[in-house]
N, C-alpha and C positions, 0 to 999 in steps of 0.2 A: 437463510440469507435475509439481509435486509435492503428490500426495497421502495425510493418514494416516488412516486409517478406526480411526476413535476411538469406537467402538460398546461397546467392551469395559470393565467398570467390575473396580474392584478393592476387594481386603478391606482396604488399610490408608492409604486418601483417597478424597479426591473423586471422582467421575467424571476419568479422562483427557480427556475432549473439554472438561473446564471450564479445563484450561488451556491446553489448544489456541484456546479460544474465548478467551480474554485477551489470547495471543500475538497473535490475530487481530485483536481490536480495536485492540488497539495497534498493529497495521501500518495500520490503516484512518487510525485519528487522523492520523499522520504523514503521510499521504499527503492528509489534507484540510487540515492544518496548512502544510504546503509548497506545495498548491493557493493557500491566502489571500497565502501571499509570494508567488507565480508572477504571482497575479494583480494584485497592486499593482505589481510592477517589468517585467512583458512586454507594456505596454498591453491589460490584460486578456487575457492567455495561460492559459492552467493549466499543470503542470507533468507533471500524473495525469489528469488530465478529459479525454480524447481527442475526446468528443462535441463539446464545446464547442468543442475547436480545431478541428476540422474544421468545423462550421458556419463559426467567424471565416472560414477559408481561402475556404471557400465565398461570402460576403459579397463579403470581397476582392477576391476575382475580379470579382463581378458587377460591383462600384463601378470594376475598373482599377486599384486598389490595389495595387501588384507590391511593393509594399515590406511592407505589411502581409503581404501572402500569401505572401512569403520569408520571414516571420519564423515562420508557424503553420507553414509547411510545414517548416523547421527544427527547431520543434520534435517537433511531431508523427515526423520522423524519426526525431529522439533517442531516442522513446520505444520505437519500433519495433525500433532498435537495441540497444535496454535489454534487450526481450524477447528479442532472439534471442542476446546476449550468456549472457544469464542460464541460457536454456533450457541452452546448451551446456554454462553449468559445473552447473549441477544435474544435470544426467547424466554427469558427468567425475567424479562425487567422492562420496566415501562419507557426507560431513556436508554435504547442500547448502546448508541453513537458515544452517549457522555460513559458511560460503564465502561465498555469496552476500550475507551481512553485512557481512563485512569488508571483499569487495571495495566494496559500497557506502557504510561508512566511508569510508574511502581515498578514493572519487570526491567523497565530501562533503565532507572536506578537501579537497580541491584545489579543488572550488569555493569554498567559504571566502577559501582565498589569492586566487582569482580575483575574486572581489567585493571583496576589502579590496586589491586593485591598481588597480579601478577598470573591472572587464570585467563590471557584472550581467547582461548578456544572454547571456554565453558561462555565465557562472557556471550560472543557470539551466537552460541547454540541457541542460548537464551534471547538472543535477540532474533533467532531463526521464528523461535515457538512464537514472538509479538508478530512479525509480519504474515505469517500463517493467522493469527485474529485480526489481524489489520484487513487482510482480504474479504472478510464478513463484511465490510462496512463499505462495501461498495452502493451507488448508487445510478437507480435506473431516468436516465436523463432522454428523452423522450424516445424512452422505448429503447435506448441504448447503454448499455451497461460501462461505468466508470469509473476509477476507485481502485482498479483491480491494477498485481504487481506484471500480469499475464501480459508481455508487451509482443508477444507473438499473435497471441487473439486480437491486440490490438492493430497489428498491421496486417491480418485477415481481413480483420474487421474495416479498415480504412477502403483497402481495396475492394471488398466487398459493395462497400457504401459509394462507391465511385461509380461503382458498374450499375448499382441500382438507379442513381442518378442521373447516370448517362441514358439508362431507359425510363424514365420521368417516373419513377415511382416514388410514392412523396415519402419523408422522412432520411433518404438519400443525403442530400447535403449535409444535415443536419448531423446525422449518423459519422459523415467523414470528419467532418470539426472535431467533433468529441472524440472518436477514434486519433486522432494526428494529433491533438490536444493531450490526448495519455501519452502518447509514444513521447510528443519534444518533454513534457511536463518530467518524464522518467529520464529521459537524455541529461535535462538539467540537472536534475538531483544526480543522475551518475556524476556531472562534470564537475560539480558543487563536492560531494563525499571521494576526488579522486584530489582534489586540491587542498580538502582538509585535512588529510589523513597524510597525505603527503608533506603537509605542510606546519600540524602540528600533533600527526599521532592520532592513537587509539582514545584516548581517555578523554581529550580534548572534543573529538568527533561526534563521540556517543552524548555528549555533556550538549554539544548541539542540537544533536537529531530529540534525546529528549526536551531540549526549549522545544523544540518544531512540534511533538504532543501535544507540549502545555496550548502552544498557539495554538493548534490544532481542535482542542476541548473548546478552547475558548470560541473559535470561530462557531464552531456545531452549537455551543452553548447559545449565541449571536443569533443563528437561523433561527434555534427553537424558537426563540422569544419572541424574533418576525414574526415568524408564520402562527402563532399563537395569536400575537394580537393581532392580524391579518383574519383569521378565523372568527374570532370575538368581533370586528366589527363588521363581517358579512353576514355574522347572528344578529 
């Protein structure tokens, strides 16, 4: 996994962790934005939501369903295969964040072509395997992990942080913001990917969510280059 421990503030901006915490929300949205397509076009599939397709799987089965449970268990692969895709280039490479963007560009186009050919179920699958490497690219924002599509961990995690706060233990508040920051940040992208699919289709959706990469590369691209010359003039 990739983690930056963004504790450290500086003399000429924001806190660092503030725009780790943007980059973050921003991974979240896309991934509950692409959940509301998953879910309109895979008979209620997610694309990021593993809990959920594993229950379906699990149903499936009970009901004899082999088709329905061919289809969670496909996806659910995808995803699995996204993570372990992803792990190996975040550790193969000196820029993992810009890598593992691109490549997931690149996959997003080609689902694209593949839905405007008339394949949404493959299209999808393939967009299961990019949010399984999108979850590699989470980040640890003071000590609290962000980025991720896991909005269950994330309302553990809020309440969690609320209790801790309520017993003065430090990091507490901090932990809640960024925890309730993934959940609404995932709320929005669902509300966003249920308006757009609704409102203008598959092809049109995916053609967004990959813009949303491209920003996405570019913002991480943006950090580096802060915190680079951030570095250079504390040397």
């Amino acid at each position: 996994m990739i983690h930056d421990h963004l504790d450290a503030r500086t003399s000429n901006g924001p806190p660092k962790q503030t725009f780790h915490l943007v980059f973050a929300s921003c991974v979240t949205a896309l991934a509950g934005f692409l959940d509301a397509v998953g879910y309109t076009y895979l008979n209620h599939l997610y694309v990021s939501f593993m809990s959920g397709n594993s229950t379906h799987l699990g149903m499936a089965f009970s009901a004899g369903q082999w088709g329905s449970a061919l289809n969670a268990g496909f996806v659910v692969a995808a995803f699995v295969s996204g993570s372990f895709i992803g792990t190996l280039v975040a550790e193969a490479t000196l820029r993992p964040i810009m890598a593992l963007l691109v490549l997931e560009a690149a996959l997003c186009a080609a689902a694209i072509a593949l839905a405007a050919a008339g394949h949404p179920t493959l299209a999808l699958t393939l967009i299961a395997l990019t949010m399984g490497m999108q979850n590699v690219m989470h980040q640890n924002i003071s000590g609290t992990d962000a980025g991720k599509s896991f909005v269950t961990g994330a309302l553990f995690g809020f309440g969690q942080a609320l209790a801790h706060t309520l017993r003065g233990r430090g990091g507490g508040a901090m932990g809640a913001f960024v925890h309730g920051s993934s959940w609404l940040s995932f709320i929005a992208g669902v509300v966003c990917g249920a308006l757009s699919v609704s409102g203008w289709g598959l092809v049109p959706s995916l053609a967004l969510a990959w813009g949303g990469l491209v920003l996405l590369a570019m913002l991480a691209w943006a950090i580096s280059i802060r915190e680079s010359s951030i570095l250079s003039n504390e040397i």
